[in-house]
C-alpha positions as CSV (number, residue, x, y, z in Angstrom):
1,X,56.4,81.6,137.0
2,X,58.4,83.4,134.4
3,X,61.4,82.4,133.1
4,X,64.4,83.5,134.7
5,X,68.0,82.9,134.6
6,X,70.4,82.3,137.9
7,X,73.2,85.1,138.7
8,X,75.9,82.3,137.5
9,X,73.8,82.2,134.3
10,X,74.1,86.2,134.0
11,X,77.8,86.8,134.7
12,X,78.0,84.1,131.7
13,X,75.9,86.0,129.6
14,X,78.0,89.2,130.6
15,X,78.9,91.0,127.7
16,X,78.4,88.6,125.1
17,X,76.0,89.8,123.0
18,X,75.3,93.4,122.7
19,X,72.6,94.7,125.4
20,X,69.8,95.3,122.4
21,X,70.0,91.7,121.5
22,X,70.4,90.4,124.5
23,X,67.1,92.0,126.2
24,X,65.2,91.2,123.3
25,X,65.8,87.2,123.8
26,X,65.2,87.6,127.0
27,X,61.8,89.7,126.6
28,X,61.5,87.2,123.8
29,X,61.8,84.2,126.9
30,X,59.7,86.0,129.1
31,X,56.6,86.2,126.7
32,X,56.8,83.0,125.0
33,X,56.8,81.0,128.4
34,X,53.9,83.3,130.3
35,X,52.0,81.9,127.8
36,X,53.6,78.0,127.4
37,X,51.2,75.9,129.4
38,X,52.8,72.9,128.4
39,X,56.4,73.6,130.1
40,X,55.0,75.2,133.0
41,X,52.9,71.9,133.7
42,X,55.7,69.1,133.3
43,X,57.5,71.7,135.7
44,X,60.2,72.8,133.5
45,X,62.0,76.2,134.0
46,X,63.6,78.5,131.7
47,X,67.4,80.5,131.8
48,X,70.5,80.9,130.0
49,X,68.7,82.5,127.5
50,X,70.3,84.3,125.1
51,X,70.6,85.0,121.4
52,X,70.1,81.6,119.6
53,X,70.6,79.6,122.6
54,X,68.3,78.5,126.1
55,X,68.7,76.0,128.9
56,X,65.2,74.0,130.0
57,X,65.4,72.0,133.3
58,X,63.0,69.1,134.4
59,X,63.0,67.0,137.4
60,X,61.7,63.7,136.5
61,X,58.3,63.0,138.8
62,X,56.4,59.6,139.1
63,X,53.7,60.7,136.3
64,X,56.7,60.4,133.7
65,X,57.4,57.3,134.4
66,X,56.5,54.4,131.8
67,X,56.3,50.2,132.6
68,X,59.4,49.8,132.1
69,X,60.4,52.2,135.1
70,X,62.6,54.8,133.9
71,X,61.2,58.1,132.6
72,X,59.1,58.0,129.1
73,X,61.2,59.4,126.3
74,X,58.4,61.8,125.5
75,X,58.8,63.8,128.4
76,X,62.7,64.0,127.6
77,X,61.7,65.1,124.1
78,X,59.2,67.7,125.8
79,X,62.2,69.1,127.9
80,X,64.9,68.9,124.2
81,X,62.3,70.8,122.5
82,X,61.3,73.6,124.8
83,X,65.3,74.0,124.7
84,X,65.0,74.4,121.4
85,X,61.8,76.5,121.1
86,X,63.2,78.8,123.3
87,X,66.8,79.2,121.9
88,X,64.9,80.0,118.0
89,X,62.7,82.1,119.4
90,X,65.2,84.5,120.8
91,X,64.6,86.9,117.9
92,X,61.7,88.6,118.3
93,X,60.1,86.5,115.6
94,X,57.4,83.9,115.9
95,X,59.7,80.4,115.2
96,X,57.9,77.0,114.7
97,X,60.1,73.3,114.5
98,X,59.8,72.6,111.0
99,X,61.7,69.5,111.7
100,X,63.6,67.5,114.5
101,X,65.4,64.3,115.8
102,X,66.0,62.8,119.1
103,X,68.5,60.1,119.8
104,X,68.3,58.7,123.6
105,X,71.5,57.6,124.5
106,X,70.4,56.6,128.1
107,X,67.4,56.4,130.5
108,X,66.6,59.2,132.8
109,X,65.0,57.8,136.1
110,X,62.7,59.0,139.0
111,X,64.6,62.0,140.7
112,X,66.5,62.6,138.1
113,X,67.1,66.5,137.3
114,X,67.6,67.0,133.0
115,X,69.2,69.9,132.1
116,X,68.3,70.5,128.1
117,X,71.3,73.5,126.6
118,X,70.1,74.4,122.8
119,X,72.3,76.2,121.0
120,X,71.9,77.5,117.3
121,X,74.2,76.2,114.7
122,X,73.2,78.7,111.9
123,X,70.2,80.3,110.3
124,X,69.7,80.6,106.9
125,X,67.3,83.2,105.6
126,X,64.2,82.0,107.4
127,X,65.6,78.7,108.6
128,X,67.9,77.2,111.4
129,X,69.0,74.6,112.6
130,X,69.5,74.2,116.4
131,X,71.0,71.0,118.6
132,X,69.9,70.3,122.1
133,X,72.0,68.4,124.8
134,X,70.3,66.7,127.8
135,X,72.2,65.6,130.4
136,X,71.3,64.2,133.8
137,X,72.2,66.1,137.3
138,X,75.3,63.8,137.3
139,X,76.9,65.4,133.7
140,X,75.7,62.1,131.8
141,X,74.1,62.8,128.2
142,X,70.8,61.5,128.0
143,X,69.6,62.4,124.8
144,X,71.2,64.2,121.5
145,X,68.6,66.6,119.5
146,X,68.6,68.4,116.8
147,X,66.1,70.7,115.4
148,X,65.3,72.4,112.2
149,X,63.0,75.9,112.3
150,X,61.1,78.2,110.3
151,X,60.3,81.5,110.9
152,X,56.7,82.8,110.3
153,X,56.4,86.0,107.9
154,X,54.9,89.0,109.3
155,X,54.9,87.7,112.7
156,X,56.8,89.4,114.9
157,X,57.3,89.6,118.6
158,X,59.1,92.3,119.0
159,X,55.6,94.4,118.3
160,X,53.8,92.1,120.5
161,X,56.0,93.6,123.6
C-alpha cells in the first residue's frame, strides 16, 4: 500500500501550492510510507499530503484495546505522530521529532475511525513545530498534539528519489 490521497482530497489541494512543491511532498509521502512498517501494520493510511501538512487514518481494531475497554492511548499517539511525521517530512529532507506532547481529551473505542490532520505552524532554520488534531468518525476531538522537529544535515530525500 502506498499512500494516496482521495479525489476530494486533490481538488483541496488544487492549486495551492505551486506543482514543484507539491509533487515533492507527495514523492516525499510516497517514499517515506513504502518503507514505514509501523503505520502500515496498525492499518493506517496516508493523504492530504501537502507541503507542511498530512492526514493519517486508523480504525480502532480489538488488539488496541486496553482493560479498561476503550482503545490504548498509544495507538492514538501512533496515529498523531505519523500525522506529524508525514506533514515535516514533506520537504524532501530526512525530519525526526525532536520533541512532542499529546493531550487526550476523550476515549476512542472499538470501531471507531481516527482521522489525525497535522499541519505546520512554522519552521525555523532546521526546526518546526507542527500540531496534530484527532478526531473520531463523528467530528469529536480525541486528542490535541503538538510536535517539535529537526531536520538532519546532509540528508536529503529529494536525492534519494
Amino acid at each position: 500500500m502506498t499512500a494516496h490521497r482521495s479525489s476530494a482530497e486533490d481538488s483541496a489541494l488544487a492549486g495551492s501550492p505551486p506543482p514543484d512543491d507539491q509533487e515533492l511532498a507527495q514523492r516525499s509521502a510516497d517514499a517515506m510510507y513504502a518503507a514505514d512498517l509501523a503505520s502500515q501494520r496498525a492499518g493506517i493510511t496516508i493523504g492530504g499530503i501537502g507541503p507542511g501538512r498530512a492526514t493519517a487514518r486508523m480504525t480502532v481494531g480489538a488488539a488496541m484495546i486496553n482493560g479498561h475497554g476503550i482503545c490504548h492511548g498509544g495507538y492514538v499517539f501512533l496515529l498523531a505522530d505519523t500525522a506529524f511525521a508525514f506533514a515535516c517530512n514533506t520537504y524532501g529532507q530526512t525530519t525526526v521529532a525532536q520533541a512532542c506532547d499529546i493531550v487526550f481529551v476523550r476515549p476512542a473505542r472499538l470501531g471507531d475511525e481516527l482521522v489525525a490532520v497535522g499541519a505546520e505552524r512554522g519552521r525555523y532554520g532546521r526546526s518546526g513545530v507542527y500540531d496534530v488534531t484527532v478526531r473520531r468518525g463523528d467530528g469529536e476531538v480525541v486528542a490535541e498534539f503538538r510536535g517539535r522537529s529537526r531536520t538532519l544535515n546532509g540528508e536529503n530525500r529529494k536525492e534519494q528519489s
